[in-house]
C-alpha positions in Angstrom: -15.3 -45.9 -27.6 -14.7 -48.7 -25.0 -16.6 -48.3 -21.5 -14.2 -47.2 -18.8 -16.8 -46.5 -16.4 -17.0 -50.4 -15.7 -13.4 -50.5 -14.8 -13.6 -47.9 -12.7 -12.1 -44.8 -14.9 -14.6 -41.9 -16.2 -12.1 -40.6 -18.7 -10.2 -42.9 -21.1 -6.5 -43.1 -20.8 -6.5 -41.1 -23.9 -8.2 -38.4 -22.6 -6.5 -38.5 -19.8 -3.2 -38.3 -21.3 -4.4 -35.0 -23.6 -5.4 -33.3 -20.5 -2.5 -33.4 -18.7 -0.5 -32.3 -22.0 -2.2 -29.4 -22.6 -2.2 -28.4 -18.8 0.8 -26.8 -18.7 -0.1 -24.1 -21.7 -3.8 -23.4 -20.7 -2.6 -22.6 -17.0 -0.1 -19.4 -18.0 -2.2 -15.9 -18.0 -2.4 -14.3 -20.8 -0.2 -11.6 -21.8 -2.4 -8.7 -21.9 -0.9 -4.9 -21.9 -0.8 -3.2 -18.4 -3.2 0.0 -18.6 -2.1 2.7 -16.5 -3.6 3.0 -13.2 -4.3 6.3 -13.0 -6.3 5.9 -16.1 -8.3 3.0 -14.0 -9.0 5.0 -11.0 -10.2 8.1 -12.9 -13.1 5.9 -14.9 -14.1 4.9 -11.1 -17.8 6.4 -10.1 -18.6 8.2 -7.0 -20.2 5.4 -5.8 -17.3 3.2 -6.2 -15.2 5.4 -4.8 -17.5 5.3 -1.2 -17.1 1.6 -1.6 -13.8 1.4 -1.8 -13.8 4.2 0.8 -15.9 2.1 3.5 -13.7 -1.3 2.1 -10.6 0.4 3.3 -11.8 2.3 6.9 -12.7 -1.3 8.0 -10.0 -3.4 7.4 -8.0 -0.2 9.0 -10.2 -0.4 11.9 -9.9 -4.2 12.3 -5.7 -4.1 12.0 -6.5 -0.9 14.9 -8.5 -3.7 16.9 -6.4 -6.6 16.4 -3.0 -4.5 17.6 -4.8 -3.1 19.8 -5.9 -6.2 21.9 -2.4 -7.8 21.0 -0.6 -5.2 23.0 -3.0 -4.9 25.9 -2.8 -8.6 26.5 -1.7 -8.6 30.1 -4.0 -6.1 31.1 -7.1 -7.4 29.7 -5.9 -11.0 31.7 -5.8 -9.2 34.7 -9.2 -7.0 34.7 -11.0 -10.1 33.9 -8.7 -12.4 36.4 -7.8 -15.4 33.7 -4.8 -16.4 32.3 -3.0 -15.0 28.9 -3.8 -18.0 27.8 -7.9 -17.8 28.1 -8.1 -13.9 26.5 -5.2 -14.9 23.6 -6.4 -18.7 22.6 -3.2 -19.8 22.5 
């Protein structure tokens, strides 16, 4: 095998060539059958369950504190005397 790494190439054009031919075939998923997701949440432990649990109360509680700043904009601009600007980062 020649050495491509002297003109500048790790991989030989051949290689190169048989990677990009087989991309497009090794990048589709595989064609497994769906299970039934009823059947996936029942095999679930309790304490997968609390973690999920705690996983969802947060992101509900930082969508609460993001709209929640969003709508009181103006009013958190004017009890701290800056422009929307300076509370929003925009």
């Amino acid at each position: 095998m020649r050495n491509h790494m002297a003109a500048g190439w790790f991989y030989s054009p051949s290689q190169i060539v048989r990677h990009f031919s087989t991309r497009l075939s090794s990048l589709s998923p595989p064609k497994n059958m769906l299970r039934n997701p009823v059947a996936i949440l029942q095999e679930l432990t309790s304490h997968q369950w609390l973690m999920f649990a705690a996983g969802f109360l947060g992101w509900t509680w930082d969508s609460f504190d993001f709209f929640t700043v969003s709508m009181t904009i103006i009013e958190i601009s004017e009890a701290f005397d800056v422009s929307y600007s300076d509370v929003s980062w925009v």
